[in-house]
N, C-alpha and C positions, 0 to 999 in steps of 0.2 A: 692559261685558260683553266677555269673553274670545272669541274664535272657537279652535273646536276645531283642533286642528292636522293638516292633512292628509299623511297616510305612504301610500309605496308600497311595496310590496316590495323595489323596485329604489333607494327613496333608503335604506335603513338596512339593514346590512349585517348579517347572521346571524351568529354565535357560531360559527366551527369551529376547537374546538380542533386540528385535523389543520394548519390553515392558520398558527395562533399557531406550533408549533411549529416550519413549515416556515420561516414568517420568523425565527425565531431562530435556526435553522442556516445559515439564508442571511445571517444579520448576522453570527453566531460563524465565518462561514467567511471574510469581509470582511475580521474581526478579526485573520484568522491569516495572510494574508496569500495565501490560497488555497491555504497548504499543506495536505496532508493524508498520513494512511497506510495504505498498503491491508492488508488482512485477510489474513492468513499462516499458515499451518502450518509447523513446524520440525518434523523426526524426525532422528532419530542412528539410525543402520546400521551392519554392521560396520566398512563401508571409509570412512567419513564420516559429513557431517552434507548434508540436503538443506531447502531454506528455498524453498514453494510461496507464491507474492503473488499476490492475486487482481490483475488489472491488465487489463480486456477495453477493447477499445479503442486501447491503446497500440502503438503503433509501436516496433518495435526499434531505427530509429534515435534515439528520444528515451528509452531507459533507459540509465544509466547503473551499472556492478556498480565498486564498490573492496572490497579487502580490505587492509588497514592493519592489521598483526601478525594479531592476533585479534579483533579489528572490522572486520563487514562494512556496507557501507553502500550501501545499493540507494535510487538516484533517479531522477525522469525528471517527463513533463509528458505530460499528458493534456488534449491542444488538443481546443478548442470547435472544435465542426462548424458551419458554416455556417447559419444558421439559414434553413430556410423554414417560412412562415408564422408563425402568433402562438401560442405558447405559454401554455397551460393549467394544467398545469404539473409542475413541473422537480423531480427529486427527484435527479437524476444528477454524480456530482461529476467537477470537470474542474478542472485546472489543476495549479500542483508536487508531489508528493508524495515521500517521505520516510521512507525504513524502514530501523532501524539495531538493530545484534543483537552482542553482545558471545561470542563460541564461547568452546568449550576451546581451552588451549595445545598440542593434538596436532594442528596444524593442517599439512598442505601443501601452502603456498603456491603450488605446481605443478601440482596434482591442485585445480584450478578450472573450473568451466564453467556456461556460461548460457545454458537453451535459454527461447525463446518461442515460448506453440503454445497457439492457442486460447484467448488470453485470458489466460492463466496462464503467467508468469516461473517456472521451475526453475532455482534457482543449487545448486549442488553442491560440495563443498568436501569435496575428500580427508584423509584421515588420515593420520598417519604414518605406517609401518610401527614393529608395536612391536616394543622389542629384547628378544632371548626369550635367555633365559639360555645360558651358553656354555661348558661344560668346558673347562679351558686344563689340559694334561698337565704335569707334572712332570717335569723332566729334569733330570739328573745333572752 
């Protein structure tokens, strides 16, 4: 004869799909080597184009702006803070990330700027002036 098997609450572990999918972001993020890319708006204006990264938390000394012809390429590292106490848990991403944006060719490479304020990277990226047509007189 069999004896019934004794469970507690705390030996078998409940079903929460919230938790399934958190360990697979946390495995899919293991995978990628802790890259990631933060969330962006791009808008065109008259005088340019402006490219808004969400990025709370980062340090300006760890972003990094290139601009390579007309590929912009925005990176940097979002360090782990120091942990106190024991973690319940973590839904917050931290480590390299990685944002890359192919413009138009009216680009000038001069009229660049990159502020940080509040969390949010604004890169800026000038336009050219356009050449606006030109009457040339006729001489004798």
């Amino acid at each position: 004869m069999a004896l019934p098997a004794v469970r507690t609450l705390n030996s078998v572990d409940r079903f929460d799909p919230f938790r399934e999918f958190e360990n697979l972001f946390s495995q899919l993020s293991r995978y990628n080597n802790q890259t990631w890319s933060p969330l962006a708006d791009v808008t065109e204006t008259e005088t340019g184009y402006v490219v808004e990264l969400d990025v709370p938390g980062v340090q300006r000394e760890d972003v990094t702006v290139d601009l390579n012809g007309t590929d912009l390429s925005i990176t940097g590292e979002l360090k782990e803070r120091e942990e106190k106490g024991l973690f319940r848990h973590r839904t917050r991403r931290t480590g390299k990330f990685s944002y890359r944006l192919s413009l138009p060719r009216n680009l000038d490479a001069e009229k660049v700027e990159a502020k940080l304020a509040d969390g949010v990277l604004t890169v800026t990226v000038g336009k050219k002036d356009a050449v606006k047509p030109r009457r040339i007189e006729v001489t004798a």
